[in-house]
C-alpha positions as CSV (number, residue, x, y, z in Angstrom):
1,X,0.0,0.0,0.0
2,X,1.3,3.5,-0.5
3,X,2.8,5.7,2.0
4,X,1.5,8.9,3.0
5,X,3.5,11.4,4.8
6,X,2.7,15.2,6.2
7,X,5.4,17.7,5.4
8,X,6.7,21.2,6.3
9,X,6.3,23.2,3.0
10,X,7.8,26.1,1.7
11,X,5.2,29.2,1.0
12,X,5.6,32.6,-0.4
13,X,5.2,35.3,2.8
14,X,2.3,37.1,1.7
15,X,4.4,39.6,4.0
16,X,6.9,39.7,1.7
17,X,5.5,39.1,-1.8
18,X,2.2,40.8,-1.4
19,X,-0.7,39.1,-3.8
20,X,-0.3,35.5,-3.9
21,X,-2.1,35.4,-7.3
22,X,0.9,37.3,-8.8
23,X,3.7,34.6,-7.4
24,X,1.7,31.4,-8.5
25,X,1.5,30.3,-12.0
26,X,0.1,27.2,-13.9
27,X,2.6,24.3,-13.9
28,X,5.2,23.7,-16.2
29,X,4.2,21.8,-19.1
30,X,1.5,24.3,-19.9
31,X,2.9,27.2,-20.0
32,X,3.9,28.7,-23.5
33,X,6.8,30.7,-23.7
34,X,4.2,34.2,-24.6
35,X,3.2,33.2,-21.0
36,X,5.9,32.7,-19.3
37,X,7.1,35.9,-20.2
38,X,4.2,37.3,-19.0
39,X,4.2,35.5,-15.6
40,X,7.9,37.1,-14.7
41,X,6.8,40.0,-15.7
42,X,4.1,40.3,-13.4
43,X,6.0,39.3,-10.3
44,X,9.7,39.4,-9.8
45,X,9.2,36.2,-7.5
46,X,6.7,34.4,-9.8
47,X,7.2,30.6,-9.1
48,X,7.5,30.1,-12.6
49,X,10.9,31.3,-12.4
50,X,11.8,27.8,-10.2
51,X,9.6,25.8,-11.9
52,X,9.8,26.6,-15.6
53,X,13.7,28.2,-15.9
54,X,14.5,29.5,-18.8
55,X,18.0,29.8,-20.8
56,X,19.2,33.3,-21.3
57,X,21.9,35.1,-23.8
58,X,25.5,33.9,-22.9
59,X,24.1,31.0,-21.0
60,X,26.6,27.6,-21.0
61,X,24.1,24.2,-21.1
62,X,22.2,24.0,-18.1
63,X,23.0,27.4,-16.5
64,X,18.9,27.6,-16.3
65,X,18.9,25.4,-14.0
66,X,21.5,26.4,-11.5
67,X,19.8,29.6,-11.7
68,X,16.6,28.4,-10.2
69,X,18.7,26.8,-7.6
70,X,20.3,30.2,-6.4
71,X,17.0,32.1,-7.2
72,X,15.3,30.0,-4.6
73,X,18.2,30.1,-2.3
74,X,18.1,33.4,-2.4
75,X,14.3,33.2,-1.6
76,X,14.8,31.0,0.9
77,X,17.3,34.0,2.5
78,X,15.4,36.7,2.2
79,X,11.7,35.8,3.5
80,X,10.5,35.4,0.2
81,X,9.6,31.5,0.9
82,X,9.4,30.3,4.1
83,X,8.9,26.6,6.0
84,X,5.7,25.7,7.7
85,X,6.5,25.0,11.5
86,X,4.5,21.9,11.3
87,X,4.3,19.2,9.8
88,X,1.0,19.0,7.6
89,X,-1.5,18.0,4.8
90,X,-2.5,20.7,3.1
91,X,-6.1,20.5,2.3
92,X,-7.1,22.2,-1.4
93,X,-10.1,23.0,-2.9
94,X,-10.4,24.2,-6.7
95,X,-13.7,26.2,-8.0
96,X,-14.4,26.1,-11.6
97,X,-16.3,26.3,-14.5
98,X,-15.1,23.8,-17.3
99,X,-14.5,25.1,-20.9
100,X,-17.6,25.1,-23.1
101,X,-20.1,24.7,-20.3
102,X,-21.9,27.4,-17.5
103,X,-21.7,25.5,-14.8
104,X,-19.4,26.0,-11.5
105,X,-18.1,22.7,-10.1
106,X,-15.7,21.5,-6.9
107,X,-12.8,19.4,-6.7
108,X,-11.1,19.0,-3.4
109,X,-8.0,17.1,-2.3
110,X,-4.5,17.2,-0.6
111,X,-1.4,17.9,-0.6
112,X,1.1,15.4,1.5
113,X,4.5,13.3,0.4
114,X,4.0,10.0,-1.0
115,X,7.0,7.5,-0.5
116,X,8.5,6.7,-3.7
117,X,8.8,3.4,-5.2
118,X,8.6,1.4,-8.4
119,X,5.8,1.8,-11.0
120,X,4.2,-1.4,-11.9
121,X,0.7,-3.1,-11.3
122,X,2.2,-5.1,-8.1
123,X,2.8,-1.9,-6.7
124,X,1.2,0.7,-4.6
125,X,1.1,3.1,-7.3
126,X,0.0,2.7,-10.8
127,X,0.9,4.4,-14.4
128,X,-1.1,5.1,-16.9
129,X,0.7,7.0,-19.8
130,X,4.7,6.4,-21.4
131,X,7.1,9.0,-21.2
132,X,8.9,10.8,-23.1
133,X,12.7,11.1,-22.9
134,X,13.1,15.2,-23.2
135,X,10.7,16.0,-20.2
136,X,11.7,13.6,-18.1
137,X,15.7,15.0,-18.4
138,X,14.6,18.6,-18.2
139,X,12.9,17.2,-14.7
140,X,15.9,15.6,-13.3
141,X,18.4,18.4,-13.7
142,X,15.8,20.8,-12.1
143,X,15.6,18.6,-9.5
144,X,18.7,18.1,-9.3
145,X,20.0,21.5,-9.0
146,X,16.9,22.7,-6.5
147,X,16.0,19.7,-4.3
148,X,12.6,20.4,-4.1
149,X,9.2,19.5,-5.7
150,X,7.1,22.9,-7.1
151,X,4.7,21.2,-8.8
152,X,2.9,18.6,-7.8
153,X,1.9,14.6,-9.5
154,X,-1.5,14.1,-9.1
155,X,-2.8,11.2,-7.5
156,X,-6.3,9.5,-7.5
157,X,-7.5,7.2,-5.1
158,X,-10.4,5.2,-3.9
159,X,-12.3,5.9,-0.7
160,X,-14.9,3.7,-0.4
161,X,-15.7,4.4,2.8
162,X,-16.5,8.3,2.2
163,X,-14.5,9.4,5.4
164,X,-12.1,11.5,3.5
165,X,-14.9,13.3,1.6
166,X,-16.4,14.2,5.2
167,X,-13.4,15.0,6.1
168,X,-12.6,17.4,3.2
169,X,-16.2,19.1,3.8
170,X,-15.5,19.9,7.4
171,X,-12.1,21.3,7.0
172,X,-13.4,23.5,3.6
173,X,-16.6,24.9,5.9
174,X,-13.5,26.6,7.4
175,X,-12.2,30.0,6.4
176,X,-9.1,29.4,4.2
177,X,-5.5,30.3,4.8
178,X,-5.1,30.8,1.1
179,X,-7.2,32.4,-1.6
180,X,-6.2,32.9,-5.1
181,X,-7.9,33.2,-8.6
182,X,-6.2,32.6,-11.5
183,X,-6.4,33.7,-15.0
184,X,-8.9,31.0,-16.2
185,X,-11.2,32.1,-13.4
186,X,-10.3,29.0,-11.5
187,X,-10.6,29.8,-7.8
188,X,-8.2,27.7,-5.5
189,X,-8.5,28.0,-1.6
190,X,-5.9,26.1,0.8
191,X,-6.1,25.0,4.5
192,X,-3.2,23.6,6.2
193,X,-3.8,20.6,8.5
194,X,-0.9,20.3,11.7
195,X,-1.2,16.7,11.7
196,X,1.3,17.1,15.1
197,X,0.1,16.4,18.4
198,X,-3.9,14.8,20.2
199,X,-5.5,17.8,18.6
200,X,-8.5,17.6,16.1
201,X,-6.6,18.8,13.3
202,X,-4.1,16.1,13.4
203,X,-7.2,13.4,13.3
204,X,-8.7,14.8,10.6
205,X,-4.7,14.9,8.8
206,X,-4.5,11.0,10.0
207,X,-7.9,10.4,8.9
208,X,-7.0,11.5,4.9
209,X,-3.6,9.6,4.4
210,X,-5.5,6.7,5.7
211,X,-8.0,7.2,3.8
212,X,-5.9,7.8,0.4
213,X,-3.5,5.1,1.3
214,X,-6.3,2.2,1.6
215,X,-5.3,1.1,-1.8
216,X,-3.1,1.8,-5.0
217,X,-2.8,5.3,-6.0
218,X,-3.0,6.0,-9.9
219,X,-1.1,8.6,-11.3
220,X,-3.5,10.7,-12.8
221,X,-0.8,13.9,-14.1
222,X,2.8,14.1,-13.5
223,X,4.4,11.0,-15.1
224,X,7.2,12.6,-16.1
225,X,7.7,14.1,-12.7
226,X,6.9,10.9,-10.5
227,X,9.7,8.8,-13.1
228,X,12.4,11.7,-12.3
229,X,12.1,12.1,-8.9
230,X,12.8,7.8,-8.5
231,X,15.8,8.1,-10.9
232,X,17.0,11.2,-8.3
233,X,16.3,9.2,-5.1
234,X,18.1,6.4,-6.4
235,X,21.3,8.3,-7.0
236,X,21.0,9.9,-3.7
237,X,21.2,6.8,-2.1
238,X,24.5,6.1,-3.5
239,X,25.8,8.5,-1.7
240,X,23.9,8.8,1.7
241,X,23.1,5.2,2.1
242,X,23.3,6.0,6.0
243,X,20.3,8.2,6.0
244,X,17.1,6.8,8.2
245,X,13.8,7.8,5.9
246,X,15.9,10.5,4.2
247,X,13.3,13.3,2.6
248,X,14.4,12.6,-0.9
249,X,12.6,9.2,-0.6
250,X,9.2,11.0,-1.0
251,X,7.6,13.4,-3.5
252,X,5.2,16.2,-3.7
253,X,1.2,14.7,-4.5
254,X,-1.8,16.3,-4.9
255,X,-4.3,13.3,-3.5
256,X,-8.1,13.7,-5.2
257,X,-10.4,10.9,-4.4
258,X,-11.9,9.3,-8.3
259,X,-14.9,8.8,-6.6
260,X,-15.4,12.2,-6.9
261,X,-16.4,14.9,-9.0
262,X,-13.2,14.7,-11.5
263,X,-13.1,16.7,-14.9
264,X,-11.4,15.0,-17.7
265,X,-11.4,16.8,-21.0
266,X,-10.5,15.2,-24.4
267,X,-7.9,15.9,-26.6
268,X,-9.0,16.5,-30.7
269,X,-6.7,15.3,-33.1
270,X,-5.3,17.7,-36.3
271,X,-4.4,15.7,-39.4
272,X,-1.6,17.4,-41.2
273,X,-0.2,16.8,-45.2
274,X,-2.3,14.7,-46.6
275,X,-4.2,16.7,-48.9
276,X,-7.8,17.3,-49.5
277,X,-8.2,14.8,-51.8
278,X,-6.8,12.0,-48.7
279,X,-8.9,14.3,-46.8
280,X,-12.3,13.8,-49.1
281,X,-11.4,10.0,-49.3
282,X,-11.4,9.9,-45.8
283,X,-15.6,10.6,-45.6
284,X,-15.6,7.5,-47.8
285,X,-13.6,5.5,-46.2
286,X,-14.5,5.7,-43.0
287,X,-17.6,3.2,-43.2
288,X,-14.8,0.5,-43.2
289,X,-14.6,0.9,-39.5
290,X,-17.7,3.5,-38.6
291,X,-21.4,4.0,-38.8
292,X,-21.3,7.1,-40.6
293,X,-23.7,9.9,-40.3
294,X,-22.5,12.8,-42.7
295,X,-22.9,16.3,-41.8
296,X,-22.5,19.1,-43.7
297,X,-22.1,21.9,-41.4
298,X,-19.3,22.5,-39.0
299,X,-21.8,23.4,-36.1
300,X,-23.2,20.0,-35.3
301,X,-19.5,18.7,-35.3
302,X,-18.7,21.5,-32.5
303,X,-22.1,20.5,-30.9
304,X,-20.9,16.9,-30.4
305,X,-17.4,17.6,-28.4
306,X,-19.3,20.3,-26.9
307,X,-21.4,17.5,-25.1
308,X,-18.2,15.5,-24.4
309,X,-16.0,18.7,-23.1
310,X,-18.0,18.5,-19.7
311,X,-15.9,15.5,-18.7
312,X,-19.1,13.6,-17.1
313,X,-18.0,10.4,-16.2
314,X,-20.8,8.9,-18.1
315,X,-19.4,10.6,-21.4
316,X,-16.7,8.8,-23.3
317,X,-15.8,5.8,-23.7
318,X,-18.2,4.8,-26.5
319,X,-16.1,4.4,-29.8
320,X,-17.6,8.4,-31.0
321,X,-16.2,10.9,-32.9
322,X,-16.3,13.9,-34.9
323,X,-14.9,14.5,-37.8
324,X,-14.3,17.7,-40.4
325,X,-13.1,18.1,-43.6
326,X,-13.1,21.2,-46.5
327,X,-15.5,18.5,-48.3
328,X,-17.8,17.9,-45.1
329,X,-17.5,15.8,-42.1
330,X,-19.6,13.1,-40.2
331,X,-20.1,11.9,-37.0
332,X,-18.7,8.4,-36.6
333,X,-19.5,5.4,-34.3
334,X,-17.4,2.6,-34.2
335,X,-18.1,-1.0,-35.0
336,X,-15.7,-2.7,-32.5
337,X,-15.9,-5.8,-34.8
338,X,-14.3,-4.7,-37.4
339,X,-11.0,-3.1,-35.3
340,X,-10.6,-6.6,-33.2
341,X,-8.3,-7.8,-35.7
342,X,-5.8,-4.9,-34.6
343,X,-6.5,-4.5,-31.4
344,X,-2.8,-4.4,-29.4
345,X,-2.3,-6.6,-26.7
346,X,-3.4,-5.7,-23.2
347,X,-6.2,-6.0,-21.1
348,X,-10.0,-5.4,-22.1
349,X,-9.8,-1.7,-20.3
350,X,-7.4,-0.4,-22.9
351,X,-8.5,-2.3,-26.0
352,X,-11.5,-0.6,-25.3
353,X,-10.7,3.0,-25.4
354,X,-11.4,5.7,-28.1
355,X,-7.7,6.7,-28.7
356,X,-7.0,3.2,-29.5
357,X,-9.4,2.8,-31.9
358,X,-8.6,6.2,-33.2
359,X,-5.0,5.3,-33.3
360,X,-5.9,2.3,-35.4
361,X,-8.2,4.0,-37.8
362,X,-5.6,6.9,-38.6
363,X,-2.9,3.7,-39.5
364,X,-5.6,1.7,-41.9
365,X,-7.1,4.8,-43.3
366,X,-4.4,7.2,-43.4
367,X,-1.3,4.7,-43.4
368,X,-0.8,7.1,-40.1
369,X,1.7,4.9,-37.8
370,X,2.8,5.9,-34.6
371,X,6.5,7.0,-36.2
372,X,4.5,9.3,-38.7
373,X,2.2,10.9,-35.9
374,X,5.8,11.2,-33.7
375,X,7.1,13.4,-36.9
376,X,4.0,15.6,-36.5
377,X,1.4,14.3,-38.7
378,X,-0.7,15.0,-36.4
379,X,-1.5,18.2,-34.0
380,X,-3.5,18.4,-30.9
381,X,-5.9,20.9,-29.3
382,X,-8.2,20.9,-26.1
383,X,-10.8,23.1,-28.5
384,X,-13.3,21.8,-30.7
385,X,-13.8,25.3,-32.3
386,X,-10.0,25.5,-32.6
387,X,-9.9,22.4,-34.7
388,X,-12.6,22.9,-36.9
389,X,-11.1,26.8,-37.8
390,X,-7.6,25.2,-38.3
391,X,-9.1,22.7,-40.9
392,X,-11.0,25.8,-42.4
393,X,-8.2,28.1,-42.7
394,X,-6.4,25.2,-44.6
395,X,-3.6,25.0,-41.8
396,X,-5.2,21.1,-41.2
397,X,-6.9,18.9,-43.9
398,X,-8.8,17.4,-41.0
399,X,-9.9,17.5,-37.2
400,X,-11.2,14.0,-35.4
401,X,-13.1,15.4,-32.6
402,X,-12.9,13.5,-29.1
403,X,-15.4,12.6,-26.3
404,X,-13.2,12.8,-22.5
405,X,-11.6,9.2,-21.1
406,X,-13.3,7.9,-18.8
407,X,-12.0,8.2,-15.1
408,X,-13.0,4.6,-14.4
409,X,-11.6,3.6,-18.0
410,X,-7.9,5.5,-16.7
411,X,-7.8,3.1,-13.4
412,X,-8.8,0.5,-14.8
413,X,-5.9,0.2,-17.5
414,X,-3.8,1.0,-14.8
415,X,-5.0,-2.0,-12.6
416,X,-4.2,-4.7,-15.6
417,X,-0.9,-3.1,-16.2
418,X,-1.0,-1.0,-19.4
419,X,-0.6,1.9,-20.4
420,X,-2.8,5.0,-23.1
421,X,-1.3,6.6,-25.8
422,X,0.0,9.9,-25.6
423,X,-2.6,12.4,-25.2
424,X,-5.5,10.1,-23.6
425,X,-6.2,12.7,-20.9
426,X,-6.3,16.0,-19.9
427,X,-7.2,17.0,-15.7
428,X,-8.8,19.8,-15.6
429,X,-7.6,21.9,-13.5
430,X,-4.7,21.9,-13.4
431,X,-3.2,22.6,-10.1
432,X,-2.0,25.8,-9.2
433,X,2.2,25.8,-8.6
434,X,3.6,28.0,-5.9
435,X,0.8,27.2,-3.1
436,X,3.1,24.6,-1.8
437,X,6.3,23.6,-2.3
438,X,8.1,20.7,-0.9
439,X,11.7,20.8,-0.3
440,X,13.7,17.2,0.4
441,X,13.8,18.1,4.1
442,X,12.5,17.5,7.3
């Protein structure tokens, strides 16, 4: 079973700092370099400045990252960041409105330090996606060079017995310590939880990393992160073998329970090169694996990922799609019978899901292979009205429109083993960076 630990964490002094809405920032891998830019400039202590470094004119290779390491020593110095006196969880609470829909919804979970130890379905915690060389380097060195965790992996587990929901509602009835709303409107509140001490506080902390820790945790977001952080313990204990339950051992986890309320948008696919006539031959071709309804306006496409960009747990997961062309598009349904000839090996959980029959369909009606899509034959966006203007404007020849994965479909490929292809899921929201960082300390 996992391990769940409390930590002190390093916080920006509001003190010092002022607004915590101008230090935090969105985590790393989704911040474009227009934004980044912007995020510095907005604060001269902006997080994003640790999290996201960036090279700068005269650098030598990885000067970035020793700069985040003295920028954050220097924080560390100065007030900027200071450490919690007590150990805690650090209960978080994110209040949103999804893309494409009017409707405001809650997600709350926790921050602790998970012990670190092998992937694998034998294992206390379970993959779900492969990961990519490039990230998972740019990781280590920041690691490396900083020895602390500013953004978070995210975590889901199982409580079947509800307590840590209960638990959740009577620490959020609280006021917060922390209130900050981001650009997207997303309004994130934190509470820290001294799980030190007989006091009611440290039950309710107890009660939570029981609760998360009843079963295997399934990384949700943060792959790349989770595979860096074991490559770094391992090295560490080459050279501090001697240490008793050294703070390098564990990692920075948002915990969210997937019983929950859990928002999982999809990810629409943009088909590059192939032409419109590939692109026409496509509407016709697609009855070899589809029921085909053809459509000729570019509204009811949007109208079906619309339905799908709520990320309702009862949406997905039913072989649908959208697709648009110059010539047209269609909304497809697939007949599973005619893919189970190319389904890949696995269990039932992943040979069921829409990215792998999309993945096939793009091969045997595209002669789209994974080594062509790697090159950039195909693009990705999170909006439906993105894709179908990018097929319009002639930068695509065509958009496959997505419904969301399944939360239940994500843990149960993880269970039997397997992993999604790249770009399966999207977590939304993301978590904020800079509420919370955790440093390999006691």
């Amino acid at each position: 079973m996992p391990e769940i630990r409390p930590f002190r964490a390093l916080r920006f002094d509001p003190s010092a700092v002022g607004d915590l809405g101008l230090v935090t920032a969105p985590p790393y891998d989704v911040v474009a370099p227009d934004e980044r830019r912007r995020l510095v400039a907005r604060h001269p202590a902006n997080v994003v400045r640790l999290d996201l470094p960036a090279d700068e004119l005269g650098d030598a290779p990885d000067d970035r990252y020793r700069r985040a390491a003295r920028t954050l020593a220097g924080w560390r110095s100065d007030g900027t960041l200071r450490k919690d006196p007590h150990p805690s969880v650090y209960v978080y609470e994110q209040r949103y409105r999804p893309p494409g829909i009017d409707e405001e919804r809650t997600q709350r979970g926790f921050f602790a330090r998970l012990r670190l130890e092998p992937l694998g379905s034998e294992g206390g915690v379970l993959p779900h996606e492969r990961t990519l060389a490039g990230p998972r380097e740019d990781r280590y060195k920041l690691l490396r060079a900083t020895g602390v965790n500013t953004s978070p992996v995210i975590g889901l587990y199982e409580d079947a017995t509800g307590s840590a929901e209960r638990s959740l509602g009577d620490i959020t009835r609280r006021p917060p310590l922390i209130e900050v709303t981001d650009d997207e409107g997303v309004r994130h509140r934190l509470w820290p939880v001294a799980s030190d001490g007989d006091t009611d506080q440290a039950h309710l902390a107890a009660t939570l990393m029981a609760a998360a820790s009843s079963g295997p945790v399934t990384i949700a977001d943060g792959h790349h992160r989770y595979e860096t952080a074991l490559r770094s313990r391992d090295e560490r204990r080459m050279t501090r073998s001697c240490d008793e339950d050294p703070a390098f051992d564990y990692l920075l986890m948002l915990f969210l329970d997937a019983r929950g309320p859990l928002t999982v948008l999809p990810t629409h696919r943009l088909v590059q090169g192939i032409g419109d006539e590939a692109a026409r031959r496509l509407l016709d071709s697609a009855a070899e694996l589809f029921v085909v309804e053809r459509v000729e306006a570019a509204e009811a496409v949007i109208r079906f990922a619309d339905k799908s960009s709520t990320g309702d747990q009862d949406v997905g997961g039913r072989g649908r799609f959208g697709l648009w062309t110059r010539a047209g598009g269609a909304l497809l349904t697939a007949r599973r019978a005619a893919f189970s000839s190319q389904l890949p090996p696995g269990g039932e959980a992943l040979r069921r899901l829409d990215v792998t029959l999309l993945g096939i369909a793009l091969e045997r009606l595209l002669g789209l292979g994974p080594d062509a899509i790697a090159a950039g034959a195909v693009e990705y966006t999170k909006s439906a009205g993105d894709a179908i203007a990018s097929v319009d404007s002639g930068d695509s020849d065509a958009a496959i429109l997505l419904e969301p994965t399944p939360v239940a479909a994500i843990i149960d490929v993880a269970r039997d083993g397997d992993v999604m292809p790249q770009k399966s899921t999207y977590f939304y929201p993301k978590a904020l960076t800079g509420l919370v960082i955790n440093p390999h300390e006691w």
